[in-house]
Backbone bond lengths (Angstrom), bond angles and torsions (degrees), N, CA, C in turn:
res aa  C-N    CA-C-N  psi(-1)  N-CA   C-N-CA  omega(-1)  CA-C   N-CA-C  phi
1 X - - - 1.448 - - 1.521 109.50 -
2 X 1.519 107.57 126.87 1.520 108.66 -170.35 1.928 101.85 -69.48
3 X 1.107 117.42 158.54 1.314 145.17 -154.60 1.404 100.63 -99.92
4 X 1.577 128.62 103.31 1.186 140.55 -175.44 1.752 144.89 -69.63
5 X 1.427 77.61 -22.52 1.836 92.87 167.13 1.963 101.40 -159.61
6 X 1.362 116.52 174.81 1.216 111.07 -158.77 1.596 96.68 -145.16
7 X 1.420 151.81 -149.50 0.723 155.09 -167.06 1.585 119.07 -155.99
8 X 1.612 109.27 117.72 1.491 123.15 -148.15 1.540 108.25 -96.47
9 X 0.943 155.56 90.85 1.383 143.02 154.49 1.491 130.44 -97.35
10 X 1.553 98.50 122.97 1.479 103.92 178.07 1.544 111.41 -125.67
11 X 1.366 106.44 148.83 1.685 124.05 -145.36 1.305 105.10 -147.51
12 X 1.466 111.17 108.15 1.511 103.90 169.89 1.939 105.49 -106.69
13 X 1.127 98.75 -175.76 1.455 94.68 173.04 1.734 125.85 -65.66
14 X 1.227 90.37 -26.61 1.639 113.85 173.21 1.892 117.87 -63.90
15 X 1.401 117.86 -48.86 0.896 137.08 -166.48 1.125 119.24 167.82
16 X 1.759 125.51 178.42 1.492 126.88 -162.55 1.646 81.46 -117.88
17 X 1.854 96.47 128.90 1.110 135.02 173.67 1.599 103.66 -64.16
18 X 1.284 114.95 -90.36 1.227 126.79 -176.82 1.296 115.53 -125.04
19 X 1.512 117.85 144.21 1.047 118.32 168.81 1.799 101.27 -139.87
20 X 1.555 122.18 138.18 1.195 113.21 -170.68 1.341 99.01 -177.63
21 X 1.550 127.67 -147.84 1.314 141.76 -171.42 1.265 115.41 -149.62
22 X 1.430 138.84 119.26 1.469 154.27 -117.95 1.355 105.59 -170.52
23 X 1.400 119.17 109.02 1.737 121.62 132.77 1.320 123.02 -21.79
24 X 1.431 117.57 -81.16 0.913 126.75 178.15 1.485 123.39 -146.59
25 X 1.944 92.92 159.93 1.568 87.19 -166.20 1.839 90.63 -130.91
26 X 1.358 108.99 155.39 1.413 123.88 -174.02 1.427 107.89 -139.50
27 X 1.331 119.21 115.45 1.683 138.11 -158.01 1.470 131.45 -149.58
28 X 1.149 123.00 96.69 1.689 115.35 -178.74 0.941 133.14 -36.38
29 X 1.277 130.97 94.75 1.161 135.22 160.82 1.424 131.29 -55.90
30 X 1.413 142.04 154.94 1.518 127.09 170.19 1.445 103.35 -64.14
31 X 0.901 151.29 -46.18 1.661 160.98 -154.70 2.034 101.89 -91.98
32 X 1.356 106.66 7.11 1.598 120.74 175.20 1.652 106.93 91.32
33 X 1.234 123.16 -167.83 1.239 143.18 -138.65 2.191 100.62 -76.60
34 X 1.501 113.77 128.20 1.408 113.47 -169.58 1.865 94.88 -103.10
35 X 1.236 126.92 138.79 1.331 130.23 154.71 1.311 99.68 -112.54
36 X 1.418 118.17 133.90 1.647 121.76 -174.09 1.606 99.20 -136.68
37 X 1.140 122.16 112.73 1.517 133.76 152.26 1.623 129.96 -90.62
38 X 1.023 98.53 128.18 1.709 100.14 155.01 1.481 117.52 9.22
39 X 1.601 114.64 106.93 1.546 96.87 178.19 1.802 129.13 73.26
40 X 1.348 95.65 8.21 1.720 116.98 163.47 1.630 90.27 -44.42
41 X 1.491 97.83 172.22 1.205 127.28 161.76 1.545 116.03 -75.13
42 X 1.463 132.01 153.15 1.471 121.69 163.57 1.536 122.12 -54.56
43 X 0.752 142.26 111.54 1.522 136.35 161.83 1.822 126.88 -130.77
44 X 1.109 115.46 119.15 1.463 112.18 165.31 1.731 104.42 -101.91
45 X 1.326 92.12 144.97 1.544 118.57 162.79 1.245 117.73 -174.11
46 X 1.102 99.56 167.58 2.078 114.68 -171.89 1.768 117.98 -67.35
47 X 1.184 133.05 144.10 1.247 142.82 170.95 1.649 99.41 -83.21
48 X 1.414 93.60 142.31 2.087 111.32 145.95 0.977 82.73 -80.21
49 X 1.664 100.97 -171.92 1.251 139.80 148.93 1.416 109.53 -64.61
50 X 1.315 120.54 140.27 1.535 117.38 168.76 1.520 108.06 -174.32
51 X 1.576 106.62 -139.05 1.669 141.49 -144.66 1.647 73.32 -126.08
52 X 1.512 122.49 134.12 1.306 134.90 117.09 1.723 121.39 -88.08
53 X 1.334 116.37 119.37 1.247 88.51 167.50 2.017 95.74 -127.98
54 X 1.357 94.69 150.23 1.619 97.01 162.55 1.140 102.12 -139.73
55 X 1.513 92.12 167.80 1.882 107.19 -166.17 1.712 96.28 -118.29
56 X 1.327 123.84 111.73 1.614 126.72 -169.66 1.492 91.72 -71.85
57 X 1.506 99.42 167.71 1.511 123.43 -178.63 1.447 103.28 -65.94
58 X 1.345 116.46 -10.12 1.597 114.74 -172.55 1.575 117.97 -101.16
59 X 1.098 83.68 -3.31 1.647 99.38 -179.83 1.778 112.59 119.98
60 X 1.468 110.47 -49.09 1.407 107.41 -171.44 1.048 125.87 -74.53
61 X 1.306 117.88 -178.79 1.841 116.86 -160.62 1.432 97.10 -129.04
62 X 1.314 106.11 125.81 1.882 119.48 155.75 1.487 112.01 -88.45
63 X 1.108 108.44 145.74 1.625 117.54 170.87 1.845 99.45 -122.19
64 X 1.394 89.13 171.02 1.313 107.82 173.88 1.520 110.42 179.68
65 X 1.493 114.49 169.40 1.443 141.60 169.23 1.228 114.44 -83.15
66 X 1.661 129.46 140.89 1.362 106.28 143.77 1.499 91.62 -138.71
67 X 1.351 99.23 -174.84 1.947 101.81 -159.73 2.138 75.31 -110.29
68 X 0.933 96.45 -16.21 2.029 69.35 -168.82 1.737 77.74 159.60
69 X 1.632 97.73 158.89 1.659 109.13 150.00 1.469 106.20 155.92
70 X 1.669 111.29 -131.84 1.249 100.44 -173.52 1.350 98.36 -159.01
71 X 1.678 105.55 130.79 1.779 141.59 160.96 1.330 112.88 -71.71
72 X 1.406 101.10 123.73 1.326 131.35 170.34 1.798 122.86 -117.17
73 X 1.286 117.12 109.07 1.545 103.95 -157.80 1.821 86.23 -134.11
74 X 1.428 106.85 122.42 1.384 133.70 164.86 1.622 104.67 -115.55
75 X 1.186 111.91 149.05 1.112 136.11 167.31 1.964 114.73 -11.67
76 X 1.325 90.12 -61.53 1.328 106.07 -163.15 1.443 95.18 -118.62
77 X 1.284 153.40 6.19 1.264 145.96 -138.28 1.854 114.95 -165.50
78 X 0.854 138.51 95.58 1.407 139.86 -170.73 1.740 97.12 -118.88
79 X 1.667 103.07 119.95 1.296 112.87 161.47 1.678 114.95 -123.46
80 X 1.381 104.34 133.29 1.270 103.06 166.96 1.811 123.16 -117.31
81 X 1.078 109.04 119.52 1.703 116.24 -179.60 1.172 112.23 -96.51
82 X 1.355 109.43 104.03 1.632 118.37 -177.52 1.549 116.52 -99.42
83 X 0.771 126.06 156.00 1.327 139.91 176.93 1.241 106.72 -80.42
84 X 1.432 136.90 -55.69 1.229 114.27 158.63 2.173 96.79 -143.14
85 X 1.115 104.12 164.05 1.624 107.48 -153.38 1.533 97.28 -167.32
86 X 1.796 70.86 125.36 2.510 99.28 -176.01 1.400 107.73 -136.58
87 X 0.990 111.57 123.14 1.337 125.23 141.47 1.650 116.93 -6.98
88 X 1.179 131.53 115.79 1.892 109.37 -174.83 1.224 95.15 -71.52
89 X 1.302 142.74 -40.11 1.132 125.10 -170.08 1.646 117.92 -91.01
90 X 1.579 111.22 47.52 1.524 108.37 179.80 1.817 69.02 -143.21
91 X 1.062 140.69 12.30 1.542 116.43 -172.94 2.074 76.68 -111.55
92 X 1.769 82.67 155.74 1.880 119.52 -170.91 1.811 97.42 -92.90
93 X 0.787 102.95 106.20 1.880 97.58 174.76 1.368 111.28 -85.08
94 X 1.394 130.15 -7.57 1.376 140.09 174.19 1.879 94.94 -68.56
95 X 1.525 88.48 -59.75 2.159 89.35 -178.09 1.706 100.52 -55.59
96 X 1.182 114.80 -62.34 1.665 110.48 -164.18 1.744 103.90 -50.75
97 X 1.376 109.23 -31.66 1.639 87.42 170.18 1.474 138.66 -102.26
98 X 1.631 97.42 8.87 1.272 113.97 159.39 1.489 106.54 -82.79
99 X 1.547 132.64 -39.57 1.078 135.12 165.75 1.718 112.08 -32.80
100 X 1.260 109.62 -79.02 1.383 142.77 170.93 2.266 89.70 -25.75
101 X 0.930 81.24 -62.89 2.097 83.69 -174.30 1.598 111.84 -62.33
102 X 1.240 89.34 -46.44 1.989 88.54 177.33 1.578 117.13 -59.81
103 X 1.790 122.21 -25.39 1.447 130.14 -151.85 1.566 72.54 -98.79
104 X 0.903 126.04 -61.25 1.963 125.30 -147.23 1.282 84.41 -69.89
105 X 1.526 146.79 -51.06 1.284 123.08 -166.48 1.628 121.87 -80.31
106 X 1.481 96.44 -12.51 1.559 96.21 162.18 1.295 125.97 -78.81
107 X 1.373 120.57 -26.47 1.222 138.21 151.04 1.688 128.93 -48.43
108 X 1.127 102.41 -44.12 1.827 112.14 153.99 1.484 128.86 -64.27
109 X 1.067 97.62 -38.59 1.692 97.55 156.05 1.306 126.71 -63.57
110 X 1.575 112.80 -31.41 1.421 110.14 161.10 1.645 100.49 68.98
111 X 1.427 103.60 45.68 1.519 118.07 151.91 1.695 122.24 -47.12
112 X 1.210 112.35 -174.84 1.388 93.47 178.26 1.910 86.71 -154.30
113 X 1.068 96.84 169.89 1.253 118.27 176.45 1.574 127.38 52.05
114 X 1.410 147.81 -126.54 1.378 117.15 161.32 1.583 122.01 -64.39
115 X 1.013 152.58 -50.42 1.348 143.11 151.29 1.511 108.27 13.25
116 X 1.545 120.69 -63.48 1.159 130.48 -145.01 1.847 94.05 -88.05
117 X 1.186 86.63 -60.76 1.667 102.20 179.49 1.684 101.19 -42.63
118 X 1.072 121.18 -58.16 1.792 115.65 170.29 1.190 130.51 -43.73
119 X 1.547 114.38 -54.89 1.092 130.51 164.20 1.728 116.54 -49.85
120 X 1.672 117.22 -21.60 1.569 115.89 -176.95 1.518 90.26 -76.04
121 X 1.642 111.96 -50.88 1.465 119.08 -178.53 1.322 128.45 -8.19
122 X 1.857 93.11 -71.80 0.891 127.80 -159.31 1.674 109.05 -69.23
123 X 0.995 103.47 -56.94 2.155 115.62 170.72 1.516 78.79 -67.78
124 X 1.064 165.32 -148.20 1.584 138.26 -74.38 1.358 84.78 -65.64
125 X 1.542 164.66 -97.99 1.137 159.31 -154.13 0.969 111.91 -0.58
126 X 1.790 113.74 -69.72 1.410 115.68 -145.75 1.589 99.42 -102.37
127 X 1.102 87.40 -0.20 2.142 88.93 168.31 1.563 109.69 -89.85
128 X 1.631 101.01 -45.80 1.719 96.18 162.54 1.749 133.93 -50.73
129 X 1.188 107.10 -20.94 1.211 136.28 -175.96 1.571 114.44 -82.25
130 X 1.133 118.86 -39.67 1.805 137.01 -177.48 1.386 88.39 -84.40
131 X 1.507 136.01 -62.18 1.157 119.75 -176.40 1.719 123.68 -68.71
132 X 1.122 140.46 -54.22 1.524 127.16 122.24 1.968 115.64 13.29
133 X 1.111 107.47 -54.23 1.754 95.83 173.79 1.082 90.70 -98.44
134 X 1.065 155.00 -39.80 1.572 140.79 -157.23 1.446 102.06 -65.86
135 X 1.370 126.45 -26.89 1.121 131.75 -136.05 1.839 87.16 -103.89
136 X 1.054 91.23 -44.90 1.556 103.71 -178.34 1.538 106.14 -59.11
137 X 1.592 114.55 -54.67 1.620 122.61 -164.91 1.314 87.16 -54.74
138 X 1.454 125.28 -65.31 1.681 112.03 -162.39 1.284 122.34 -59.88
139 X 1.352 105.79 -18.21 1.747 115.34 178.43 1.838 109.70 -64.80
140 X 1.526 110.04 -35.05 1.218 122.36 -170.23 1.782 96.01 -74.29
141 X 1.174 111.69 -72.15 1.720 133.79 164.37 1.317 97.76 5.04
142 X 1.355 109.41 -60.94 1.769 113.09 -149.33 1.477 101.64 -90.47
């Protein structure tokens, strides 16, 4: 009998985000978007920035941010090591779109060299970040 929920850990450098028991978990991958169930295959690979979302054994859904890092998926066991990692509903969408304004206008200047490269950083972050609450507001909505 396939194995119904698995065990979630998320870890920033700061401290451990969550730790709990999850259906399912949905996570950016570099290679685009990961759905991981119960009894996945092993796989490590690297995080973007993005949307965590998991769906608890109880039914409800946590969201979160992460700035980038790295997925670890065992059978029964999902860890994620983030570089840095929020709650969606503890992240400021006023900052992520001031974020979002500071990167695009550094980007219009058409800097060059690390400057520019930061500034890309910085907009995938804080765009990952707006969607992360967006994701949440509509979750509340419904």
């Amino acid at each position: 009998m396939a194995e119904k929920t698995m065990q979630l850990d998320i870890v920033s450098a700061e401290k451990e985000l969550f730790h709990g028991t999850v259906k399912f978990l949905s996570v950016t991958g570099n290679v685009g978007e990961l759905g991981i169930y119960p009894g996945h295959t092993p796989l490590l690979t690297s995080l973007r920035p993005g949307q965590v979302r998991a769906e608890l054994a109880e039914g409800q859904e946590e969201f979160f941010y992460i700035s980038g890092g790295m997925l670890e998926v065992q059978p029964k066991i999902v860890t994620i090591l983030a570089d840095t990692a929020v709650r969606a509903a503890d992240l400021d969408e006023a900052a992520a779109q001031a974020a979002i304004e500071h990167a695009e206008k550094a980007l219009s200047e058409r800097k060059a060299g690390i400057e520019y490269s930061t500034a890309l950083t910085e907009l995938a972050e804080a765009t990952a970040q707006l969607r992360a609450i967006r994701a949440l507001r509509k979750r509340h909505e419904t």
